[in-house]
N, C-alpha and C positions, 0 to 999 in steps of 0.2 A: 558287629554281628553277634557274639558273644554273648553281649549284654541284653540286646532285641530275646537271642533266645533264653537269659535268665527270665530278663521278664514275663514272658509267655508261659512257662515252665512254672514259673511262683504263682502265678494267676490262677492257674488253674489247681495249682496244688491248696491254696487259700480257697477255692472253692471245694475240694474234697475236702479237707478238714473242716469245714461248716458242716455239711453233712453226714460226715462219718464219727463227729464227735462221741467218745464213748459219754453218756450220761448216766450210767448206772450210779447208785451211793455207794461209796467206799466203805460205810458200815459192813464188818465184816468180816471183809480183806486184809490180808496181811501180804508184806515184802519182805524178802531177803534183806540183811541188815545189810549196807555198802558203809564199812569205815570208812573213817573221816582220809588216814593212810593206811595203804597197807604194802607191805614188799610183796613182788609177784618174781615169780621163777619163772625164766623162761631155758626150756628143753627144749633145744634142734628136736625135729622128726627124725624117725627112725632112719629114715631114706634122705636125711641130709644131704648125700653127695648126689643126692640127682638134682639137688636146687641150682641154678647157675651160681658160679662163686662169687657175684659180685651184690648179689641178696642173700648171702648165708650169715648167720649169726651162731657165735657160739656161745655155751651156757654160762648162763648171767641173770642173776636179778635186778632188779629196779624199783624205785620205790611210787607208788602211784599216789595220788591225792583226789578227793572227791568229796561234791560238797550238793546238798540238796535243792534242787531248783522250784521243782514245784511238781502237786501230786493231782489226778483227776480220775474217777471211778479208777479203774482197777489198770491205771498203767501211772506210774511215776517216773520223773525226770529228774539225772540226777549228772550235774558236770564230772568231766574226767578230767585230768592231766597227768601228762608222764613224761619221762626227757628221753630226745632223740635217739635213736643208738649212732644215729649220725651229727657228729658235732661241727657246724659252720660257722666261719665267720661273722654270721646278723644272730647276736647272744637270744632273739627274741625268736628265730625259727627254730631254736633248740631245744621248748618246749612244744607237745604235743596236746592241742584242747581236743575236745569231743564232749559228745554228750550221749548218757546213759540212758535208754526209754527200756525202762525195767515192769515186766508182767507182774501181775500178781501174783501170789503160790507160791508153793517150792520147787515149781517145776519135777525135774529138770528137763527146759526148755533147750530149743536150737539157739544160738547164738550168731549173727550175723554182721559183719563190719560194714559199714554204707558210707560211699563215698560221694563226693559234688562234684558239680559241672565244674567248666572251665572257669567260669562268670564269677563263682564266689557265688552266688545265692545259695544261702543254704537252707531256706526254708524246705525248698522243696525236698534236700536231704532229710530233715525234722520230719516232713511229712511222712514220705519211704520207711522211715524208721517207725513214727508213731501208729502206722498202720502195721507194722510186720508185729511191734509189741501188742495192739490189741487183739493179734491172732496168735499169742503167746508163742512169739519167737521172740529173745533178747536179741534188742538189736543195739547196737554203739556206734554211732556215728561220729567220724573224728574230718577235722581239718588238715589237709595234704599241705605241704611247706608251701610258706610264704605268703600263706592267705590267714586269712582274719587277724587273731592275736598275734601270730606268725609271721607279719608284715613289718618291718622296721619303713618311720619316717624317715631314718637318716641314710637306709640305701634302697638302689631301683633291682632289688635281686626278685624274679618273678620263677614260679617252678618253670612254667612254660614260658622260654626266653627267646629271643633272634639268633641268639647261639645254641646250636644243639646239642654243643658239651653241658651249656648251663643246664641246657632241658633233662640230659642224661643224667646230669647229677642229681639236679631236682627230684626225678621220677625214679630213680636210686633208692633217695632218703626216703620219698613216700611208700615203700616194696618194704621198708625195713621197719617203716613206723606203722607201716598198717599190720605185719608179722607180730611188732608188741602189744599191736590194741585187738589182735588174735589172743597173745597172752593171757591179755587182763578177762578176757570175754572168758577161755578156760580154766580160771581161777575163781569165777563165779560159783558158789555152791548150786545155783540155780539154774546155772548152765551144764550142758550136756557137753562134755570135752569131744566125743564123738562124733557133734552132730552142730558141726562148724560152719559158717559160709561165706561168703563176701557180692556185694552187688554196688552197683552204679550206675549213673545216664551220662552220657556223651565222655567228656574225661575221663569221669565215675568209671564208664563201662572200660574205657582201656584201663584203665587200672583195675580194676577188679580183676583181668583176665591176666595182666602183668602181675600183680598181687599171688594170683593163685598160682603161678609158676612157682613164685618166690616163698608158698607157703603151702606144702603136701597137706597139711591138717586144713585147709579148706576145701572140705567136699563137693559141696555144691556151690555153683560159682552164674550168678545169674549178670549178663552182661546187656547193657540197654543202649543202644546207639551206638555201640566201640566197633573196632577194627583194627587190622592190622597194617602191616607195609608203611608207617607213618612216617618215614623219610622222603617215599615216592610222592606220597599224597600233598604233603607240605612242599615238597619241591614244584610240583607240578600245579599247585592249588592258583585260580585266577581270582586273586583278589590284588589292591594294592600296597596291604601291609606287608604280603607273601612277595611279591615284587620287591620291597624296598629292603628285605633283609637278602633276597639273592644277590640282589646288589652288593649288597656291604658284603656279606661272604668271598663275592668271586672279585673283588675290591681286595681284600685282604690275602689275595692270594689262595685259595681256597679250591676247592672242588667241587663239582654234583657228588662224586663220589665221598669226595671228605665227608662231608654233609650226611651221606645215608650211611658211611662209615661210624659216624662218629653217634649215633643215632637206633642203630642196627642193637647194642646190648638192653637195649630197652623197649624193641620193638615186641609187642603180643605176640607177632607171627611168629616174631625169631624161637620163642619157646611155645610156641602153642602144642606141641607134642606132649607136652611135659601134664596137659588139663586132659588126655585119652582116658585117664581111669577113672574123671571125676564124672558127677554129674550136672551138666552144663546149658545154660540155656540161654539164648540167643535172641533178641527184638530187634529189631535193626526197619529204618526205614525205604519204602522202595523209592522215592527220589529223593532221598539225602544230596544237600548239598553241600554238608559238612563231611562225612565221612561215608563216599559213593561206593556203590554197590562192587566193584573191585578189592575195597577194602575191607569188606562186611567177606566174601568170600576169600581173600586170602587168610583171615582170622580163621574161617571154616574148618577151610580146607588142610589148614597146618595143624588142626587138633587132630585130625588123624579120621574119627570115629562118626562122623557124621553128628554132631550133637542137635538139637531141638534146634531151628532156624524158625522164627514169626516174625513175617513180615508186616509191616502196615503200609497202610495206603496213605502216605503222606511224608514232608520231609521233615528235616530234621526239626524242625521249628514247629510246624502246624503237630509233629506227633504228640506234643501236650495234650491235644484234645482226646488222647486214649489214655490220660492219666490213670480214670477212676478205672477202668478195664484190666489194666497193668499193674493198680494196686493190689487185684483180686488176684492175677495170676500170679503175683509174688509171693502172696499170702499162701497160696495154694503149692508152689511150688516150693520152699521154706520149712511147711506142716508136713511134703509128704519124704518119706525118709524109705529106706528098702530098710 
């Protein structure tokens, strides 16, 4: 399922980037310079102890690395990496990739972290991103544990695992790596440290919403296909992969309860109180079959403040076909700041 919806999602996403290609000539334009290294400082937010403790970080530098990919009228690409704050056993998920789609100017622009689907496609994150920079938002899109570079041949460690301890930890390390690749975003001279954000589609979107608990300095928080209660939903889901790991669980001695136990610290809902002051906006599709409409409103309903809820007519799969519509309100949403 997963993959069916990468592929549908990158489809369409290679069709917006056909027609949305910036063709202006770079004669002209100038970018921020991005060294080759540089050490970044990261400061806890003021309001540190309102983060849940198990996404907090205290102050610490790191050293980041970046190297130039390639440049096209007035938006350049430029690789990132930087090391975990969380150190695992697979030495290769210990570094963090991404990539930089850097505006023209000196700004200073909104800065924006962009996360992937479940799938690993990342184009269509490349996309999300290269559309947000040609409406001059920096945006950095990075890789969550265990996908792409991140992935060791020699072990089966996946972020989203059959165990929901695995999946806890996993989606842990990504609350703490997407906090650093906040860092490096406010250390940009070209970025606006005040005018921060993070977005995603399906994964993407719960983490984005779990990200922004885990990080007061992201203001606006745009969530696309996410949800909450993800212990119930994965418990309860009719598929036969979902069957065959309740099995092993309650095989192993195990609980429903363990289960949404063990699950619960990394649940969007469990902190959705925490996004009440931000500003927040919500896509979600009306017959998702990935993440149903129970789930789309317990994310809601646990922020508190009624945020922006758009619905489309369609599920989770077929919502590709509102890519280019969605890239317009992202843009739009991104650009406009109180």
């Amino acid at each position: 399922m997963s993959r069916l919806v990468g592929v549908v999602w990158v489809s369409w996403a290679v069709v917006w980037l056909s027609v949305s290609a910036d063709v202006a000539n770079a004669d002209g334009l100038s970018f921020a310079d991005v060294p080759d290294v540089a050490e970044i400082e990261f400061v806890p937010a003021k309001n540190e102890d309102t983060v849940p403790e198990h996404f907090r970080l205290k102050p610490h530098r790191f050293e980041a690395s970046s190297e130039f990919l390639r440049e096209s009228g007035s938006l350049r690409t430029i690789s990132v990496t930087f090391p975990s704050p969380m150190e695992t056993s697979v030495p290769e998920n210990n570094t963090v990739y991404g990539e930089y789609f850097q505006p023209a100017g000196a700004g200073p622009f909104p800065g924006v972290v962009v996360l992937h689907i479940l799938g690993g496609e990342f184009p269509l994150s490349q996309t999300v991103a290269s559309s947000l920079a040609r409406a001059k938002v920096a945006a950095l899109f990075i890789k969550m544990p265990y996908y792409g570079e991140r992935r060791s041949k020699e072990s089966p460690r996946r972020m989203i695992s059959r165990n929901p301890r695995e999946t806890a930890e996993g989606m842990t390390q990504a609350v703490l790596d997407i906090r650093r690749a906040g860092a490096w975003l406010a250390a940009r001279p070209e970025v606006d440290q005040q005018r921060l954000g993070v977005t995603g589609i399906s994964l993407g979107g719960i983490m984005s919403a779990l990200s922004a608990a885990g990080e007061p300095r992201f203001r606006k928080v745009a969530i696309y296909l996410g949800g909450g209660k993800l212990g119930e939903n994965l418990w309860s889901m009719e598929h036969r992969d979902a069957e065959t790991f309740r099995t092993e669980w309650l095989k192993a001695g195990e609980s429903r309860e363990s289960f949404l136990k063990a699950l619960e610290p990394v649940d969007p809902a469990t902190h959705g109180r925490l996004l009440k002051d931000r500003d927040v906006l919500m896509v979600n599709a009306k017959t998702d079959e990935i993440i149903p409409h129970a789930a789309t409103m317990a994310l809601w309903d646990s922020i508190g403040t009624k945020p922006e809820l758009v619905w489309l007519d369609a599920g989770h799969i077929t919502a590709a076909a509102y890519l280019p519509g969605e890239m317009v309100r992202l843009q739009k949403f991104f650009t406009a700041w109180k």
